[in-house]
C-alpha positions, 0 to 999 in steps of 0.5 A: 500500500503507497504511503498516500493510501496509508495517509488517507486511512488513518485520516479516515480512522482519526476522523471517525474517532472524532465524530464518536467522541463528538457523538459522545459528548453530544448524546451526554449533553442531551441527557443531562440538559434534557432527560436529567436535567432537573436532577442535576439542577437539584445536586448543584443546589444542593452543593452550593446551598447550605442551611444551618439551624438558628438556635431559638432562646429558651423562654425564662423561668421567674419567681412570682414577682418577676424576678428571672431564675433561669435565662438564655444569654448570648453564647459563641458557638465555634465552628470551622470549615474541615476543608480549610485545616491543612493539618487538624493535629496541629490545629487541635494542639493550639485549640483544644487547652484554650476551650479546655477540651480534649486534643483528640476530641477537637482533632476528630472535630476538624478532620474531614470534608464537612463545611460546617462543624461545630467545635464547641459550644457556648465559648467566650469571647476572650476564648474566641479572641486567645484562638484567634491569636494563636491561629495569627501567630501560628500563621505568621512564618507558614506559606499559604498552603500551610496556614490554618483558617476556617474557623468562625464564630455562630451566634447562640444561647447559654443557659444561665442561673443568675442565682446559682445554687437557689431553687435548682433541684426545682429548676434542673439544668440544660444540657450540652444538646439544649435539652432540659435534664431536670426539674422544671427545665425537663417536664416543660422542656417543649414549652420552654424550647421554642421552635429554631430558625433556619439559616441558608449560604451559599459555597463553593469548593472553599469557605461560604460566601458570605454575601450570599447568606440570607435566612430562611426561617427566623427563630421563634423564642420559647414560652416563659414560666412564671412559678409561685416560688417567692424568691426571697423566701426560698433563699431564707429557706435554702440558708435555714436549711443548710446550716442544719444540713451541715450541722447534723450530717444529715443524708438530705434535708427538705423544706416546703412552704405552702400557701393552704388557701390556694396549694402554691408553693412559696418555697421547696428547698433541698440541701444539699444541693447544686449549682446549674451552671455546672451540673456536669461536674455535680453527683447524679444524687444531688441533682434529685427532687426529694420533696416529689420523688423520695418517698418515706414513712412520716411517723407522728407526723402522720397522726393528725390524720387519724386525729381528724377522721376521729374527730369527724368520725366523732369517737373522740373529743378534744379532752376525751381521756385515755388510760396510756401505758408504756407499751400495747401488744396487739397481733405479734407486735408490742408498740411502745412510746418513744420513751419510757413511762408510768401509766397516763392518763391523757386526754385526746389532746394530751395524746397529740402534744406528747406524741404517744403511739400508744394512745394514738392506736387506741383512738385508731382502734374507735374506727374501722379499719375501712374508715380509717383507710378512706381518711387517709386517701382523702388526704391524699396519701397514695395518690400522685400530687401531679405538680409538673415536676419529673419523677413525682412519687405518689407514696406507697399505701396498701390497700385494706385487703392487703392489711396484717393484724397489725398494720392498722395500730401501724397506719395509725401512728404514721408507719407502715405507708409513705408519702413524700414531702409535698404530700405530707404538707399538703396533709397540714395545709388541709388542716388549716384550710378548714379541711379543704385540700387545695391542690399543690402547685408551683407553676402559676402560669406561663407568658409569650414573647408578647407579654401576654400571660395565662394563669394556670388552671388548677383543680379546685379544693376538694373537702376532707373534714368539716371546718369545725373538726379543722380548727379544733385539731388546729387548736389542739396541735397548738399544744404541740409548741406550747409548753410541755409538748414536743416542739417549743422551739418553734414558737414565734413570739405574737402569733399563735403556732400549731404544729407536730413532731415527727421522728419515724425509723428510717428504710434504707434501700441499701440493706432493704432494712430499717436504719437511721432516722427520718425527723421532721416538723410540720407547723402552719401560723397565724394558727387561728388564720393560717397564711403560711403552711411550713414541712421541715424534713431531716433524712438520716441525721447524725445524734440527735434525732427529735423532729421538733428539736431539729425542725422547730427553730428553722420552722421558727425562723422562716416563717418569723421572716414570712409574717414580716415580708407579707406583713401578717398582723399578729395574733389577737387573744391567745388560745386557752389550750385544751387541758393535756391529762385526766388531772388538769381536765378535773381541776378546770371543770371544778373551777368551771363549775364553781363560777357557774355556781357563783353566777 
């Protein structure tokens, strides 16, 4: 073949190529500005548009009177663009100590393609300000291909406590993701949330252009809450508290101050305790809601309710005596009092001050068994209380059909069920009430970013006992801080108090066994028009153990401070207390009857 004839082929054979590469081209063309189109219009947004959630502001949490517990402040959230760390090793080294995080965690953070990472949250702008710094020097002998870039700053929200330790078992704490882990920030955490915004930009290969952001959705604030707490007395029933935490070595101390007419919680106090703004760094133990979520047996406490379905139930009156010896067998159990003694004789009212287990079964012993169960479900005991706060223990309380021989003169005195903190105040503020039992709340309602405020709607009272058995059980628990009764100590000078002592054996869930002590006073003033409600109880403490000795000066000074801030009147004319024993009642019915015979 001439070498013209070759020439001429491999033209034909190159030209051929061509039109197949040609062909190629033109056929990949068509198929993607016609037949896929639309999808590769789509995959290029979607390359260069990116969003980025806004976070919204958590709604406040605030005191009755206005005064903010919990808030959302301005945050830096750190983030970097992984495609423009030439060695995250190296980055990590200069970033990590000063947000003070782990090298391999922020190492891990900046390796990758990713344009949009978050590196830490909630940092400050000095930290933001020192990396800055570092990254200028680092960069100040490096060529260009060896420089560190990429990071930025994205404007967030830190949750933050202004008062630290007050109110936080009741507050909880906000976790790193912005999730509500406790308290009232976890169980309204929808509420308080708010809804995020959306954020879009537009990037190429490199970092974002910035010119080109623009948002898409803003952010919507969260719902404030408003509580019934009075921030002021919560702060004096925190500091009440923990001196006698610190004092008594006890496992946990809790104190709530209710309002009886309405169920708002003025203050719920627990030591120890925690501050919110470092929860990460606090014991899992402190970070509980004992008023709600321990349940316990009340011990004497417990009486007054066996006191007024008998004096409902009219087996007994105010100086109804009873023969009381040391110690009672009934079943296979001996119940005795808390000390030893002679035989007594006391009356109804004499039986409460002295706190006598004894006596308290024979006046449960006038009632049913049946009876006395549905008084004690009246007040509530084995029922939630349904406050809003996570974790609530209605208590434990059996059924009559699950009862022993012995469970009743148990019941009785206040052992053998359980109720928490709440319940047990719930119990006395019926008692002051008129023996209405207001529900218990601590939330009173809610505002939008408007201002615009909604109360919450509470279930109404419901009637336990008669107004009259009410303010004569309220009169007779006026023994108890008298003179001669278990807790003096909580007398406040010009109002009348009335009041019980509780001192019950402690289960220890860690043996599955009794050990230890639960102490407490519960005591409502002005006693004969009762504004403050008040529950001291003392788990576990260390020597001495008595309920009034323990409860009664912290009862005293709260609820002295309470009067003053509300500004209660004093009391008019003193209660003449109900006579305690058959020899007292015998001389005052002699003087009575002497003046009835003069007239």
């Amino acid at each position: 073949m001439s070498p013209l004839r070759m020439a001429q082929g491999r033209l034909r054979i190159s030209f051929f190529l061509v039109l197949v590469v040609f062909f190629s081209f033109f056929v990949r063309l068509v198929f993607v500005q016609g037949v896929n189109a639309q999808e590769r219009a789509h995959q290029a947004a979607r390359e260069l548009n990116q969003t980025v959630d806004l976070p919204a502001p958590r709604g406040e949490i605030t005191d009755r009177n206005g005064n903010v517990l919990a808030r959302s402040i301005d945050a830096l959230d750190l983030v970097v663009d992984q495609n423009l760390i030439g060695d995250p090793k190296v980055t990590a080294n200069l970033v990590a100590p000063i947000i003070n995080a782990s090298t391999a965690a922020i190492q891990n953070r900046l390796t990758g393609t990713r344009k949009f990472v978050y590196v830490a949250k909630d940092i400050t702008p000095a930290q933001w300000l020192k990396i800055k710094e570092v990254i200028a020097l680092n960069n100040s002998d490096k060529p260009m291909s060896k420089r560190i870039g990429g990071f930025f700053t994205q404007r967030g929200f830190k949750r933050d406590y202004p008062g630290k330790t007050l109110s936080a078992n009741t507050l909880g704490f906000v976790n790193s993701e912005g999730v509500g882990g406790g308290g009232i920030e976890a169980s309204m955490n929808s509420v308080l949330s708010g809804t995020d915004g959306v954020l879009s930009y537009s990037s190429g290969k490199g970092p974002s252009i910035p010119s080109a952001r623009q948002s898409l959705i803003p952010a919507k604030a969260g719902t404030n809450i408003r509580l019934t707490i009075d921030r002021d007395l919560q702060w004096i029933t925190e500091n009440a508290i923990a001196s006698v935490a610190k004092r008594t070595r006890a496992q946990s101390i809790t104190a709530v101050v209710m309002d009886p007419a309405t169920g708002e919680i003025l203050a719920l106090a627990t030591a120890p305790t925690f501050d919110p703004n470092k929860f990460n760094v606090t014991k899992s133990n402190l970070l509980k809601i004992p008023a709600v979520q321990e349940a316990y047996e009340p011990g004497s406490t417990g009486k007054v309710m066996t006191f007024a379905a008998a004096l409902q139930e009219k087996v007994i009156d105010p100086t109804t005596v009873f023969t009381i010896p040391y110690t009672i067998k009934r079943a296979d159990r001996i119940f005795h009092d808390h000390e030893s003694h002679p035989k007594w004789k006391l009356t109804s009212t004499g039986i409460l001050a002295k706190s006598s287990n004894v006596g308290t079964i024979q006046i449960g012993e006038k009632m049913s068994e049946n009876t006395l169960y549905s008084y004690l479900t009246k007040f509530g005991i084995g029922q939630p209380v349904n406050m809003g706060l996570p974790g609530e223990s209605p208590g434990i309380f059996s059924k009559v059909d699950k009862w022993s021989r012995s469970t009743a003169p148990t019941v009785a005195f206040g052992q053998g069920y359980s109720l928490t903190t709440i319940q047990a105040t719930s119990v006395f503020a019926t008692i002051a009430n008129n023996g209405v039992r207001a529900v218990p709340h601590i939330i009173a309602g809610t505002s939008n970013q408007n201002g615009h405020y909604t109360p919450k709607v509470n279930n109404s009272g419901v009637k336990v006992v008669d107004k009259e058995v009410a303010k004569t059980l309220s009169l007779m628990m006026e023994s108890v801080v008298a003179e001669g009764g278990t807790a003096p100590s909580a007398q406040i000078p010009g109002y009348r108090v009335a009041g019980k002592t509780g001192t019950a054996n402690r289960f220890n869930d860690k043996c599955r066994c009794y050990s230890g002590y639960t102490a407490s006073f519960i005591g409502f003033a002005p006693a004969e028009k009762p504004r403050f409600v008040m529950s001291i109880t003392i788990q576990d403490p260390k020597g001495i153990h008595w309920g009034g000795y323990l409860g009664g000066p912290v009862f005293k000074e709260v609820i002295s401070y309470a009067l003053k801030s509300y500004q209660i009147a004093p009391s008019g004319e003193l209660n003449v207390p109900f006579p305690l024993d058959a020899a007292t009642l015998k001389k005052r019915e002699k003087i009575t009857a002497a003046a009835e015979a003069k007239d």
